[in-house]
BASEDO-830382 format. One record per residue (C-alpha): y, x negated, z. Coordinates in Angstrom, 2 decimals. Each point is the difference from the previous one (the first is absolute). Layout:
<rec><v>Y</v><u>X</u><w>Z</w></rec>
...
//
This chain:
<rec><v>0.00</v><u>0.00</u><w>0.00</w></rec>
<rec><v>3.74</v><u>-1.17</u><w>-0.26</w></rec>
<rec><v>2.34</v><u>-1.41</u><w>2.65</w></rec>
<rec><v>1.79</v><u>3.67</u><w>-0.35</w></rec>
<rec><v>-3.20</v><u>2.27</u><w>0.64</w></rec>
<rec><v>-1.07</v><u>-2.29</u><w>2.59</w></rec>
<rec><v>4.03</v><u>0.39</u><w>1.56</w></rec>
<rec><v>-0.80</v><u>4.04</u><w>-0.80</w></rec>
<rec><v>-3.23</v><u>0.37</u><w>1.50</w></rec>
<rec><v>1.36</v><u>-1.67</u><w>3.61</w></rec>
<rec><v>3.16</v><u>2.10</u><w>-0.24</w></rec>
<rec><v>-1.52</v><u>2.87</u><w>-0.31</w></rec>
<rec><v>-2.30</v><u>-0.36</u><w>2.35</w></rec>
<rec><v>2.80</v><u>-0.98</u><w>3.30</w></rec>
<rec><v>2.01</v><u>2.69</u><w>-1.68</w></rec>
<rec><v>-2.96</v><u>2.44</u><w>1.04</w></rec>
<rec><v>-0.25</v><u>-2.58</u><w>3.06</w></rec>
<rec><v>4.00</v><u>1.20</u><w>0.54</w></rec>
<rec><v>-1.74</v><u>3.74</u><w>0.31</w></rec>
<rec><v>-2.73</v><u>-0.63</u><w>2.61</w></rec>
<rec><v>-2.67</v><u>0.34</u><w>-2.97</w></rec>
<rec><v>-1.91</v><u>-2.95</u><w>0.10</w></rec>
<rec><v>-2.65</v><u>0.69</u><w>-2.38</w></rec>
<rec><v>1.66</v><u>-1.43</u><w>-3.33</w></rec>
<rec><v>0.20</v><u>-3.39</u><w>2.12</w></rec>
<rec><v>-3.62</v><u>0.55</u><w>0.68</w></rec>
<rec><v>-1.22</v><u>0.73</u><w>-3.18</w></rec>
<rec><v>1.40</v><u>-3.25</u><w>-1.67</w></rec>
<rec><v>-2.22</v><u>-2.42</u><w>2.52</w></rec>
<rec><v>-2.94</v><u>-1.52</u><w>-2.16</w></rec>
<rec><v>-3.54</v><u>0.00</u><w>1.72</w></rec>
<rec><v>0.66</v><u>-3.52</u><w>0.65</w></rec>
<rec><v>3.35</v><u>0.32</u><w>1.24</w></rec>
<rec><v>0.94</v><u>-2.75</u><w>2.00</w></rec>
<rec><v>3.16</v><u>0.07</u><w>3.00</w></rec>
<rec><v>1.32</v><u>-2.59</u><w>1.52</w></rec>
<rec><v>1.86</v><u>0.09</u><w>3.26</w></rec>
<rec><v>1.64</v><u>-2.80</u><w>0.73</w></rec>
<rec><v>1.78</v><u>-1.49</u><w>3.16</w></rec>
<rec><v>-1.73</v><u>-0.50</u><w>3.45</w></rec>
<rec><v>-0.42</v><u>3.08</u><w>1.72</w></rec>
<rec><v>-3.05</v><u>1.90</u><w>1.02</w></rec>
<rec><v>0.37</v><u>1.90</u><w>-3.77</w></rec>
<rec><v>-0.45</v><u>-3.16</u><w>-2.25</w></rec>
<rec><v>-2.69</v><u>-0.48</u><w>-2.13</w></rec>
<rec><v>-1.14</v><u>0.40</u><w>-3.12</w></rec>
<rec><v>-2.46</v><u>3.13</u><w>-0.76</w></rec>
<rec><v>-1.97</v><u>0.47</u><w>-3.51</w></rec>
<rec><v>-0.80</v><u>2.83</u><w>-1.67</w></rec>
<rec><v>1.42</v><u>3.96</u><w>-0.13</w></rec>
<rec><v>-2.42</v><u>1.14</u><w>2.29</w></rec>
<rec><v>0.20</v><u>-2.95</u><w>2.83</w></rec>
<rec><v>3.79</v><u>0.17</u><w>-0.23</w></rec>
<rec><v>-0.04</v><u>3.94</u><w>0.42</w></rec>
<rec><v>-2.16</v><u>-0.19</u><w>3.15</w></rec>
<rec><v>1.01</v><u>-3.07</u><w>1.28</w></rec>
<rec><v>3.64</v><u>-0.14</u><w>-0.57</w></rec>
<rec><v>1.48</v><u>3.45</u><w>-0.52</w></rec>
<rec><v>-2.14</v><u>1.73</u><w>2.35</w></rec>
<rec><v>0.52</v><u>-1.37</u><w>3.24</w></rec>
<rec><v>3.87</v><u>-0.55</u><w>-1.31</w></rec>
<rec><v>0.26</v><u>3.55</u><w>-0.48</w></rec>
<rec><v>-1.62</v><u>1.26</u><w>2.88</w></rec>
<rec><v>2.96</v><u>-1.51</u><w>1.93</w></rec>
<rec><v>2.44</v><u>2.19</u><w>-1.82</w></rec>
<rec><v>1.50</v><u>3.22</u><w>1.25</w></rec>
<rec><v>1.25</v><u>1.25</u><w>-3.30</w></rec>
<rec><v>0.01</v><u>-0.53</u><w>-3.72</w></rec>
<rec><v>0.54</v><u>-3.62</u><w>-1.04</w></rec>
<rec><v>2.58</v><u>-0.30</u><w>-2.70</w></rec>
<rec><v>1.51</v><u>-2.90</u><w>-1.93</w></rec>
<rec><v>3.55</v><u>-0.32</u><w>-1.56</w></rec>
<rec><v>-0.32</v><u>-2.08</u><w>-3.30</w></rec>
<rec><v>3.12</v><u>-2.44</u><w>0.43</w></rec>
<rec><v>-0.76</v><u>-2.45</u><w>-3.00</w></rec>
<rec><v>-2.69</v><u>-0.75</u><w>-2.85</w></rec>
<rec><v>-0.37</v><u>-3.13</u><w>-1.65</w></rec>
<rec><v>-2.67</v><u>-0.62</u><w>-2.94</w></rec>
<rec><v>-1.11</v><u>-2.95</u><w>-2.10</w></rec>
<rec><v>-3.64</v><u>0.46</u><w>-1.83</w></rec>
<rec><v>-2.37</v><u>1.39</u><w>2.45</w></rec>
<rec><v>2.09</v><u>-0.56</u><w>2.93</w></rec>
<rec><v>2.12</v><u>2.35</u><w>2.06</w></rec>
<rec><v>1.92</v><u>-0.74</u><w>2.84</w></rec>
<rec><v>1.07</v><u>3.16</u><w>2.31</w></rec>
<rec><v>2.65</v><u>0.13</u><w>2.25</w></rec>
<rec><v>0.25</v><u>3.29</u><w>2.29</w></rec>
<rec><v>0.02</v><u>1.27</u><w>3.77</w></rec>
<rec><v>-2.49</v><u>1.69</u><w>1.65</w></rec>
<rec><v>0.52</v><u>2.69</u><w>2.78</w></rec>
<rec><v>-2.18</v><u>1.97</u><w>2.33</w></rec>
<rec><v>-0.12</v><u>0.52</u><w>3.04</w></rec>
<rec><v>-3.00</v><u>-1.36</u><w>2.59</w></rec>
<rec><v>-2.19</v><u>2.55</u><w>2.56</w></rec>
<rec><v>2.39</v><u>-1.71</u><w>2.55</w></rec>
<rec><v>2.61</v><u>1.19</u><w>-1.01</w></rec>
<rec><v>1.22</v><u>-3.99</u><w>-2.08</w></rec>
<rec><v>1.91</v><u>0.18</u><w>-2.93</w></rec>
<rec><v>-1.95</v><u>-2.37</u><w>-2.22</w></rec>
<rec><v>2.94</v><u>-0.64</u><w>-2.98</w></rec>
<rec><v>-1.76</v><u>-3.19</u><w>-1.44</w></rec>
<rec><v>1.71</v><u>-1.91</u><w>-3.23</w></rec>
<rec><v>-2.36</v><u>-1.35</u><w>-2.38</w></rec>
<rec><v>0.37</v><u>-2.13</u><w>-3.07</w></rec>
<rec><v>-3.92</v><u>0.22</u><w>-1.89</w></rec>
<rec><v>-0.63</v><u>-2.16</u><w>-2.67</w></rec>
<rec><v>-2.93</v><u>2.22</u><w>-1.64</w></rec>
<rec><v>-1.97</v><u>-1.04</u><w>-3.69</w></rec>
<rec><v>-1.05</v><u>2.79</u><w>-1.79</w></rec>
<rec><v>-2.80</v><u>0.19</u><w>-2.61</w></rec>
<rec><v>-1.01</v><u>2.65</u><w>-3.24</w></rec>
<rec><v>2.06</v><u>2.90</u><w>2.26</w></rec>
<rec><v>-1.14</v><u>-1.24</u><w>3.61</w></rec>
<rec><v>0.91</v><u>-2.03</u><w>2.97</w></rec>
<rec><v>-1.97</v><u>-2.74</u><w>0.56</w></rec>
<rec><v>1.59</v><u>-2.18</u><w>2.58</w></rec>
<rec><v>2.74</v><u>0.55</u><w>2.41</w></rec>
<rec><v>1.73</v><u>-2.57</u><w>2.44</w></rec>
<rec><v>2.25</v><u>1.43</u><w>2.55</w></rec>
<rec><v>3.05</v><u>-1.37</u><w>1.67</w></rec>
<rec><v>1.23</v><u>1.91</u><w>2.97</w></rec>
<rec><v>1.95</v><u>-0.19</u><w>3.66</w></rec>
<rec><v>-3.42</v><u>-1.38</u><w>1.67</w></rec>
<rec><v>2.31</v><u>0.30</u><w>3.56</w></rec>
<rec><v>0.45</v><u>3.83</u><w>-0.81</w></rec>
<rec><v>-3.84</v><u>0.28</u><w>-0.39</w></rec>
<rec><v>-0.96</v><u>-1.83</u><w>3.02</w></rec>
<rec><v>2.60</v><u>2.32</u><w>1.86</w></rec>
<rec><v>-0.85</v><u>3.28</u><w>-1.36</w></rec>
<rec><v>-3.37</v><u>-0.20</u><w>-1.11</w></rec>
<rec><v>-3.41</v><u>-0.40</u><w>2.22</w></rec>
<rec><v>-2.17</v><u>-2.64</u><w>-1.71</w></rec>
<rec><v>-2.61</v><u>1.52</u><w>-2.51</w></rec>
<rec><v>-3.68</v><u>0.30</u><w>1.40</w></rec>
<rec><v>-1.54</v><u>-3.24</u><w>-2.23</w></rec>
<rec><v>2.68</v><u>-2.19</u><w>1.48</w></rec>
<rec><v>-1.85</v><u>-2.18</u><w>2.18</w></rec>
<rec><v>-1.01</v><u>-3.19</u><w>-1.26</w></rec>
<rec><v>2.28</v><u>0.90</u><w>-3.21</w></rec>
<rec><v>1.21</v><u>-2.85</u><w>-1.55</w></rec>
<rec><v>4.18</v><u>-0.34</u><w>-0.81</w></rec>
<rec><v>1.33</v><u>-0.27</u><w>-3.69</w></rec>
<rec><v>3.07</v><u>-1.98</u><w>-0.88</w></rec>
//
């Protein structure tokens, strides 16, 4: 696909993001979908595959949440297969934390999906706000 789909597909999908509706988002991850947290909190890692990063990432995020996650597309920036997306998340935690986290993801896209996706994002915020997901113990950081 062109550097312009690729910039389409990612809009349109934290545009729906910007709406509460994550299932475009969703829908774009390959099988072997790979995200990459990085920093050195109790949240970074690597995890492979759609599945894997469903259940082990989103899941136990999610569960924290007291409301509908939504994202506010700030910036896109393509060249080739890569997209990087700048935008602001909001929701607010079970106790009660506004968790407003700024993210800058440098994601590759391939044929129509998202393959990879490195995130960059206030790691103090997360430690702050967020409890540390279930498989954290023994997880090793990624710079």
């Amino acid at each position: 696909m062109s550097t312009e789909q690729n910039k389409q597909l990612l809009r349109a999908a934290f545009e729906a993001l910007g709406r509460g509706d994550s299932r475009p988002y969703l829908d774009l991850l390959d099988d072997d979908f790979a995200f990459t947290i990085t920093g050195h909190n109790p949240w970074s890692r690597t995890i492979r595959g759609k599945e894997a990063v469903r259940r082990e990432l989103y899941g136990p995020l999610f569960a924290q949440f007291a409301d509908r996650y939504t994202a506010q597309l700030v910036n896109l920036i393509a060249e080739g297969d890569m997209v990087v997306v700048e935008h602001h998340g909001c929701v607010t935690t079970k106790r009660g934390d506004l968790y407003n986290n700024e993210y800058c993801l440098v994601c590759r896209m391939e044929n129509g999906r998202l393959k990879s996706m490195k995130e960059y994002a206030d790691s103090l915020l997360v430690d702050r706000v967020l409890d540390p997901p279930p498989w954290a113990k023994g997880a090793e950081p990624v710079a």
